[in-house]
C-alpha positions as CSV (number, residue, x, y, z in Angstrom):
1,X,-78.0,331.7,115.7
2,X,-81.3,333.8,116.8
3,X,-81.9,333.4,120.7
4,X,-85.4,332.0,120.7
5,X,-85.6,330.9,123.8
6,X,-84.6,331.9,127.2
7,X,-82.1,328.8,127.1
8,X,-80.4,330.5,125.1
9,X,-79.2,333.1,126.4
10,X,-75.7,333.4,128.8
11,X,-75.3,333.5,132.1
12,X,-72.7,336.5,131.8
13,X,-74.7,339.9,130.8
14,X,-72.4,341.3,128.6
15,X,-72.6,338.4,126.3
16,X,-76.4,338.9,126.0
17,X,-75.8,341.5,123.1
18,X,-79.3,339.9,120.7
19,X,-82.9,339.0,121.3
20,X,-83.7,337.0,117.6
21,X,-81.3,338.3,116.4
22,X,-82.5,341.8,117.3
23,X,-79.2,343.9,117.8
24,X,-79.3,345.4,121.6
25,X,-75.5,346.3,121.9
26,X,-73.7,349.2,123.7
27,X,-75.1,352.0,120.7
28,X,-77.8,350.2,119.2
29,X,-81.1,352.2,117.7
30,X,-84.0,353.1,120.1
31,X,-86.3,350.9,118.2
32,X,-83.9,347.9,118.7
33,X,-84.6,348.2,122.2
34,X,-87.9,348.4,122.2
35,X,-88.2,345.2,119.4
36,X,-85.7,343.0,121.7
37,X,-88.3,343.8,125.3
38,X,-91.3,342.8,122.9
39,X,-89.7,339.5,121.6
40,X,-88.4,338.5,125.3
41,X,-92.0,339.2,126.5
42,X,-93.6,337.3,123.7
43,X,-90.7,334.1,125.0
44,X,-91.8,334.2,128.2
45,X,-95.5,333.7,126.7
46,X,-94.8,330.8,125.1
47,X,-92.5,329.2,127.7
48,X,-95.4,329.6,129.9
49,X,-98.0,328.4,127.8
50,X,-95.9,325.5,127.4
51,X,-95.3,326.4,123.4
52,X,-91.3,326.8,123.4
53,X,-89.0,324.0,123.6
54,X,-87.8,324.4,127.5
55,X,-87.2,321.9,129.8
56,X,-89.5,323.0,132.2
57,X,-92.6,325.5,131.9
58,X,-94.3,327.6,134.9
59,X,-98.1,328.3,134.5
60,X,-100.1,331.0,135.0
61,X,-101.4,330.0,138.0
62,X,-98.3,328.2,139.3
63,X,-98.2,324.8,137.8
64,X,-94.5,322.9,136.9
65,X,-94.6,321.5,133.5
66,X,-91.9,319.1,132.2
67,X,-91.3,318.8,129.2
68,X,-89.1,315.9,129.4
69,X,-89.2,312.7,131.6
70,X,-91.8,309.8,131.4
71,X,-95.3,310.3,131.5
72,X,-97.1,309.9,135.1
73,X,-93.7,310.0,136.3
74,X,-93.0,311.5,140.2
75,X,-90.8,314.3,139.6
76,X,-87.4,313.8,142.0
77,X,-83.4,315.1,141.6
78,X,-81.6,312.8,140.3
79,X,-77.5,312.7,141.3
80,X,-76.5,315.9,139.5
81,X,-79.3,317.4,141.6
82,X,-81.3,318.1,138.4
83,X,-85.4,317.9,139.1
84,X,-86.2,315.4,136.7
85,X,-89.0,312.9,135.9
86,X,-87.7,309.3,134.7
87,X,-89.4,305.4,135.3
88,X,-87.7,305.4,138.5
89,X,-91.7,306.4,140.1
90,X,-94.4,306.2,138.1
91,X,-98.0,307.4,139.4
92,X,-101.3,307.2,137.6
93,X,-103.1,309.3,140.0
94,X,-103.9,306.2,142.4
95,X,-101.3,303.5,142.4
96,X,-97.3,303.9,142.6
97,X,-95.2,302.2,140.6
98,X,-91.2,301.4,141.0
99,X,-89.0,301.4,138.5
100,X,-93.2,299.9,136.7
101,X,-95.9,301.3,135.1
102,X,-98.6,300.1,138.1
103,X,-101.1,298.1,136.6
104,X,-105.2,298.4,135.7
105,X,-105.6,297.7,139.4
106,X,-109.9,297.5,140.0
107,X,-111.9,298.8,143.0
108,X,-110.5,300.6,145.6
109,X,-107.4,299.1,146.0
110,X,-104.2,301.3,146.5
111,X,-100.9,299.5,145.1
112,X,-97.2,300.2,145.8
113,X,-96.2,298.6,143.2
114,X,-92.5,296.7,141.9
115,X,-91.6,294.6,139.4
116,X,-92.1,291.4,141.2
117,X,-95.4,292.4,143.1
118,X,-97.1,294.8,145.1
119,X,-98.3,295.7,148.3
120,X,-101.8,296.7,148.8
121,X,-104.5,298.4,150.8
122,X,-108.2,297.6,150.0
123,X,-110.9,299.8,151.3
124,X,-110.3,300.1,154.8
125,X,-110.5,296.0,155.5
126,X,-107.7,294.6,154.3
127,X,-103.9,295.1,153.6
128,X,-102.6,292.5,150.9
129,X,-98.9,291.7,149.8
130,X,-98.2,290.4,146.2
131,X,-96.2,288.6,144.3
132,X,-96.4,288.3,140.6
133,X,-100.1,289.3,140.9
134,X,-102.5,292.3,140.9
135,X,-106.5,292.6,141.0
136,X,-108.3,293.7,138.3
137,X,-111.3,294.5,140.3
138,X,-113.5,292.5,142.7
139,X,-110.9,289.5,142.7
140,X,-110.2,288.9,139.3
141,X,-106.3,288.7,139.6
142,X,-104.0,288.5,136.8
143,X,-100.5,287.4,136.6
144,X,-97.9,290.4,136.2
145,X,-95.1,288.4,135.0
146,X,-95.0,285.2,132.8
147,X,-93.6,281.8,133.6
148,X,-93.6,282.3,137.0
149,X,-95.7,281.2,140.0
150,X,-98.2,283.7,142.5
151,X,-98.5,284.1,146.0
152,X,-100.8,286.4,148.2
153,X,-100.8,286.9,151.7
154,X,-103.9,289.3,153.2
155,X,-104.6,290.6,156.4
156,X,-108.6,290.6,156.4
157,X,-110.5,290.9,159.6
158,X,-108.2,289.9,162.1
159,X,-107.1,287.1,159.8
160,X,-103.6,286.2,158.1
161,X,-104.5,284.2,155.1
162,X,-101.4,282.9,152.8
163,X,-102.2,281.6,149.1
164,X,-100.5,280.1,146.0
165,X,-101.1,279.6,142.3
166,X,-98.7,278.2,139.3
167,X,-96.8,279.5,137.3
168,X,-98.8,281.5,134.7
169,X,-98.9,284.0,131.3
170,X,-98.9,287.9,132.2
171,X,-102.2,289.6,131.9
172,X,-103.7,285.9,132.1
173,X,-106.5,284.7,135.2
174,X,-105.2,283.3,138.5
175,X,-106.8,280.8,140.8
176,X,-105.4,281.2,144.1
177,X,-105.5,278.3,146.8
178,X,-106.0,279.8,150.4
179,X,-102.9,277.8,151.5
180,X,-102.6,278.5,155.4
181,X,-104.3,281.0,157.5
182,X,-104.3,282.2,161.1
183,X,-107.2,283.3,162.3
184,X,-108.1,285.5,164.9
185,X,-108.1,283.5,168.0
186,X,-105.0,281.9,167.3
187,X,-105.3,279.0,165.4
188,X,-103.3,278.0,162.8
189,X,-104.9,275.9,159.5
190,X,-102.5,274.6,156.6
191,X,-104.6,273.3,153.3
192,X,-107.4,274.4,154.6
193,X,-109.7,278.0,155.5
194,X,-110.3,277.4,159.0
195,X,-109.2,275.3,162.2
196,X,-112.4,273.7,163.6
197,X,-113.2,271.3,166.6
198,X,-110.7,272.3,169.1
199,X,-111.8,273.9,172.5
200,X,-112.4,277.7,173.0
201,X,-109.3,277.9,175.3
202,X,-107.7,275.7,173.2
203,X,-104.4,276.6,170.1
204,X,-104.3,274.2,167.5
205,X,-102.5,273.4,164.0
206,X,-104.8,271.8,161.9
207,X,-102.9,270.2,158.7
208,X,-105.3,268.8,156.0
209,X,-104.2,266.6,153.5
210,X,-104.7,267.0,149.5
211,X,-103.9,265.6,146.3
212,X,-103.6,262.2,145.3
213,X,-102.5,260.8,148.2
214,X,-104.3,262.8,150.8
215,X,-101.9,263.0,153.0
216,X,-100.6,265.7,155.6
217,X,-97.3,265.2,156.7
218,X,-94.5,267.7,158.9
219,X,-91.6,267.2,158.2
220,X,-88.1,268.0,160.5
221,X,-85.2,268.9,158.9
222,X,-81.7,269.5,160.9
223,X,-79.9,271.2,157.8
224,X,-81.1,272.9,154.7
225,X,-80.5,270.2,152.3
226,X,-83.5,268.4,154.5
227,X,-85.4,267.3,151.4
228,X,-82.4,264.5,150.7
229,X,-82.4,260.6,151.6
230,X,-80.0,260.7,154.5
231,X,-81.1,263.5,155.9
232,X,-85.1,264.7,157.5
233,X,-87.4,263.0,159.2
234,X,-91.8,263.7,159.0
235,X,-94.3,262.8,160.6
236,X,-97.4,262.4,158.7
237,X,-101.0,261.5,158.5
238,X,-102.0,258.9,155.7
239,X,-105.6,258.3,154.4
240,X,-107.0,256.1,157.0
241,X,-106.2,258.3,159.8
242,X,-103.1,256.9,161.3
243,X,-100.5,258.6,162.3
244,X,-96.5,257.6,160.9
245,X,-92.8,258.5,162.0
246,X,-89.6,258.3,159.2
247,X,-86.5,258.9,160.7
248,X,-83.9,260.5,158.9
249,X,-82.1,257.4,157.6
250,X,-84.9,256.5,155.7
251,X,-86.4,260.1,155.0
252,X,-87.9,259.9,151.4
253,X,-86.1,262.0,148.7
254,X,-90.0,263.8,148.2
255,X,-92.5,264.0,150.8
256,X,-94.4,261.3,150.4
257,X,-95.0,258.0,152.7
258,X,-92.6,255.9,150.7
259,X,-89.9,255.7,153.0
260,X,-89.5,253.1,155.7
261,X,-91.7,253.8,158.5
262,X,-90.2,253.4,162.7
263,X,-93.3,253.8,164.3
264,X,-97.2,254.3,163.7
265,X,-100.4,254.8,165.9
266,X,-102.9,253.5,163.4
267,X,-106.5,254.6,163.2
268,X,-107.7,252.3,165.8
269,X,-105.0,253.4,168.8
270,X,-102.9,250.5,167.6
271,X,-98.8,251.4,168.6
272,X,-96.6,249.7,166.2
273,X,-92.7,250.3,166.2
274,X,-90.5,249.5,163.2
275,X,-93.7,247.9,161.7
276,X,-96.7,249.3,159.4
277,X,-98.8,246.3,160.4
278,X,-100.6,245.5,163.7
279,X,-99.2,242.0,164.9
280,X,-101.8,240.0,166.2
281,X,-105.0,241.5,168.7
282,X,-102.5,243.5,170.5
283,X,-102.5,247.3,171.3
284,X,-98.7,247.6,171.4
285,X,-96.4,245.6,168.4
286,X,-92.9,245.9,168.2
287,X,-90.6,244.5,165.3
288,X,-87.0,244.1,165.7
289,X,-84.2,242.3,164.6
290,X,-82.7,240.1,167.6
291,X,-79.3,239.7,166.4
292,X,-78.8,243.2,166.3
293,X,-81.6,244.5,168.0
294,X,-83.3,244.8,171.7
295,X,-87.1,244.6,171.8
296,X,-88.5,246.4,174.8
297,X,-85.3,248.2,176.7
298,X,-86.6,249.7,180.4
299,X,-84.0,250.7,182.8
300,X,-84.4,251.9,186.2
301,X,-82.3,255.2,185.9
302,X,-82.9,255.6,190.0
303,X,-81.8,252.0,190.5
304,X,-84.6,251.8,193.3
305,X,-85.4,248.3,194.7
306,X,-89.0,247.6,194.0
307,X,-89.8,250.0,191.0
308,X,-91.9,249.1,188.8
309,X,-90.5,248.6,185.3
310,X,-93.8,247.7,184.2
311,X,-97.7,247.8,185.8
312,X,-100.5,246.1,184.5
313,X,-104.3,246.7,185.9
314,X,-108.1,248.2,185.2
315,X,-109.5,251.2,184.0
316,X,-110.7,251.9,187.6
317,X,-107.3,252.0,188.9
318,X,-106.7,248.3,190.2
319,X,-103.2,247.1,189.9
320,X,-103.2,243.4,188.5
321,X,-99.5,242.7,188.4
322,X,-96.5,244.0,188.2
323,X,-92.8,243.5,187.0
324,X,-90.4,245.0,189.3
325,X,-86.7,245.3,190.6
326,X,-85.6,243.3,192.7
327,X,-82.5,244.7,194.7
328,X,-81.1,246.0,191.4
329,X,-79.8,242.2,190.7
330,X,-83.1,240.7,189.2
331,X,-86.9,241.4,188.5
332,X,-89.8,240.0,190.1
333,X,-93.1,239.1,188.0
334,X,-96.1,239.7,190.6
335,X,-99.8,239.0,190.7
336,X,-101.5,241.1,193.1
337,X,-102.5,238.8,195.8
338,X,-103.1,241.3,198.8
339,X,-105.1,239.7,201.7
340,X,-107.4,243.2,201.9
341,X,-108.6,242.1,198.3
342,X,-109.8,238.8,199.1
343,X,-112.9,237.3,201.5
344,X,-114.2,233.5,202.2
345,X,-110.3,232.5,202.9
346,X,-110.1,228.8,203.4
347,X,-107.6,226.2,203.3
348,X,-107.6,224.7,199.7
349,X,-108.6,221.2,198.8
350,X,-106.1,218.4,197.9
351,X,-104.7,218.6,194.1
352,X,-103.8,215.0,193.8
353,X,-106.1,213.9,191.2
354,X,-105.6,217.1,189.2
355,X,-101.8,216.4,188.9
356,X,-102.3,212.9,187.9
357,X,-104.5,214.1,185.2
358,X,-101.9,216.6,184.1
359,X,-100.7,215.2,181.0
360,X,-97.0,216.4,180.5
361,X,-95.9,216.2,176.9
362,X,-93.1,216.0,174.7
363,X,-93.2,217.6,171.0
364,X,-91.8,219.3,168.2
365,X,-92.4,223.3,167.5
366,X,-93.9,223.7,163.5
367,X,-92.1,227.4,163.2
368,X,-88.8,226.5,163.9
369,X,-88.9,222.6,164.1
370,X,-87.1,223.0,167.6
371,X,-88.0,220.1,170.1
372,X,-89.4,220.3,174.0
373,X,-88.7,217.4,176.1
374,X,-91.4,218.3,178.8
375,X,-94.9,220.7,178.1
376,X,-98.4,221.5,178.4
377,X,-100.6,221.4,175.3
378,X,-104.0,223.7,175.9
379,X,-106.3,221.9,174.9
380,X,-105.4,219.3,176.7
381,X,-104.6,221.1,180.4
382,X,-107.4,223.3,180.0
383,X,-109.8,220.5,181.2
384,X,-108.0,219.5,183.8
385,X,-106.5,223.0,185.5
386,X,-109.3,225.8,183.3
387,X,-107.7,228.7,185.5
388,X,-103.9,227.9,183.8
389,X,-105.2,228.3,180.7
390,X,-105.7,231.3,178.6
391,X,-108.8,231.0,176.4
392,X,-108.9,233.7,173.5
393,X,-112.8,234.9,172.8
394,X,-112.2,234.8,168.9
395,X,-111.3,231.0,168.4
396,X,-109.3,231.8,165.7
397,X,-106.5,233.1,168.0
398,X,-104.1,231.2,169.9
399,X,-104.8,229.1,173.5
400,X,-101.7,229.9,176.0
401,X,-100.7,228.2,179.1
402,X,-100.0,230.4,182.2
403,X,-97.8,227.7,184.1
404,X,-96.9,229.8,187.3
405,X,-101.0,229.2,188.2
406,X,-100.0,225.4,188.5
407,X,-97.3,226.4,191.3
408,X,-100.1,226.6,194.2
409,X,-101.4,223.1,192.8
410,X,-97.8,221.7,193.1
411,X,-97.2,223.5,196.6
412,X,-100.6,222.1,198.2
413,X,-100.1,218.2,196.9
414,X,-95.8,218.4,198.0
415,X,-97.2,219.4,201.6
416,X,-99.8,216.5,201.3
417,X,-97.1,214.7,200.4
418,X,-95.2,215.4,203.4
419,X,-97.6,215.1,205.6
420,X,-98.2,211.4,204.6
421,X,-94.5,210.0,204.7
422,X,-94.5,211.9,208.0
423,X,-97.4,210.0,209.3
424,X,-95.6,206.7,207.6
425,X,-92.5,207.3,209.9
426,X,-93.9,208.1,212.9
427,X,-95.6,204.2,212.8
């Protein structure tokens, strides 16, 4: 067949005996000669104006041709060493693509892009990575892929900023929720844009809760399969500002408050353990079951005689009482009663009339129906002995008898009482 191209020809000269089919073997005319040079020079024309059918074609002025490969494609050698252009790279003059076509990016961005997303510089202020996403132009992103979710994290002055979409159609809109950022002085904001309120010297994790609920919740999970009933535990933030503990026996199966709570500090300072409800006007309420179940357990790791297991006083520091150990057999229940807090020291006055106006009762309790030979009722005492008797400002709550405050009452009248049969026997 005619040798049109230089493709044609063999590698071995002596096989070379044609140009087109122009004779140029060992005896061949003059003019054959002369034919064959014009047709090779008119070949190498075309090859290099890109006309013939070769692989490759070399400019006047230099430039590589291919005339095979993908267009845009970044010419490499692929494994037979062979320079070649395929979609392994594909560059449109501004943006990379692997193993892609890089998309209608806008602006100045500069993509490397892949099939699942991209990273990105813009200008010379940010550095963005993708994921199933690219811009447009001046933040109109578009989903590459369909059915499938988006997520952006940017680096923008000084900032890391992470966000999220839903799943979406390729080539449709994305709105992008600025999920968690760090910002430049350390502070780190989930659901929100910014951490605000804390101290300039000051780190802080600021959670904010969204959605229906309005909670914000972190959870602690000792294995991956965290998310299940038996095994997690959160704490979280509910609607009114309180603050909740789940353990991981009663983790939920979603993360949501619908587990069983162990413990709470409720928008008004309020401590509650193993209860979502404040018991009573106290600060501090505890729910347990007594059968299987201890309240309030303190121990004195140090066994130290005269510790103090617990210490009650004022905001200015006074200690009021105390509950302490006694010699590591016992406790002792003290009232501060320190000489150097007391003036006007006097004997006290006789208590006799007091105690006969004492009136000791017997009755019947309406919670449990159980019955006490011998008692006080409030009401009753607290005209006779006012300081043994605890009087609640909102009337609505209960009166309580403190009957150690009696004891000094009962002391002074037994010594009056000896005194007098002393006096009767020494007549």
């Amino acid at each position: 067949m005619p040798k049109t191209k230089i493709s044609d020809f063999s590698s071995t000269p002596a096989s070379n005996t044609d140009i087109n089919s122009i004779n140029i073997a060992e005896g061949c005319a003059p003019s054959g000669i002369n034919d064959a040079i014009r047709d090779l020079m008119a070949q190498l024309k075309n090859w290099q104006s890109g006309t013939s059918n070769e692989a490759y074609v070399i400019g006047s002025s230099g430039s590589l041709t291919l005339n095979q490969g993908t267009a845009n494609g970044v010419p490499y050698l692929n494994g037979s060493k062979v320079l070649t252009s395929g979609s392994v790279m594909v560059f449109d003059g501004t943006n990379l693509g692997l193993g892609v076509t890089p998309s209608s990016w806008g602006g100045s961005y500069r993509a490397l892009q892949f099939a699942s997303g991209s990273i990105t510089g813009y200008s010379s202020t940010s550095l963005d990575i993708y994921g199933n996403a690219y811009d447009s132009g001046a933040g109109a992103w578009k989903y590459q892929n369909s059915s499938q979710g988006a997520v952006r994290y940017a680096f923008y002055n000084g900032q890391h900023q992470w966000y999220n979409a839903p799943s979406g159609t390729a080539g449709n809109a994305i709105t992008f929720t600025q999920a968690m950022t760090l910002d430049a002085s350390g502070n780190l904001a989930l659901g929100t844009t910014s951490a605000t309120g804390q101290a300039s010297d000051n780190r802080v994790i600021q959670i904010y809760g969204a959605g229906t609920n309005n909670r914000a919740q972190i959870h602690l999970c000792n294995s991956t399969t965290g998310q299940t009933s038996t095994d997690g535990s959160f704490i979280g933030v509910d609607t009114t500002g309180g603050l909740y503990f789940v353990n991981k026996e009663n983790a939920p199966t979603i993360f949501e408050n619908n587990g069983s709570e162990t413990a709470r500090i409720d928008s008004s300072g309020n401590l509650l353990l193993n209860t979502t409800s404040q018991n009573g006007a106290g600060k501090f309420s505890v729910k347990y079951n007594g059968s299987s179940e201890q309240g309030i357990n303190i121990r004195d790791t140090a066994n130290a005689s005269g510790s103090a297991y617990m210490v009650f006083g004022s905001s200015g520091g006074t200690t009021y009482g105390t509950i302490t150990n006694n010699s590591n057999t016992g406790v002792l229940y003290n009232v501060t009663s320190d000489q150097r807090l007391k003036e006007n020291i006097v004997d006290a006055p006789e208590f006799g009339s007091v105690i006969d106006s004492i009136q000791v009762r017997s009755y019947d309790w309406k919670s449990n129906g159980s019955h006490q030979r011998a008692g006080f009722i409030a009401q009753e005492l607290v005209t006779v002995a006012p300081e043994a008797v605890h009087q609640p400002t909102d009337t609505d709550e209960m009166m309580a008898v403190d009957y150690s405050k009696l004891v000094p009452m009962l002391v002074k009248e037994v010594q009056s009482l000896r005194q007098r049969v002393a006096q009767l026997e020494s007549k």
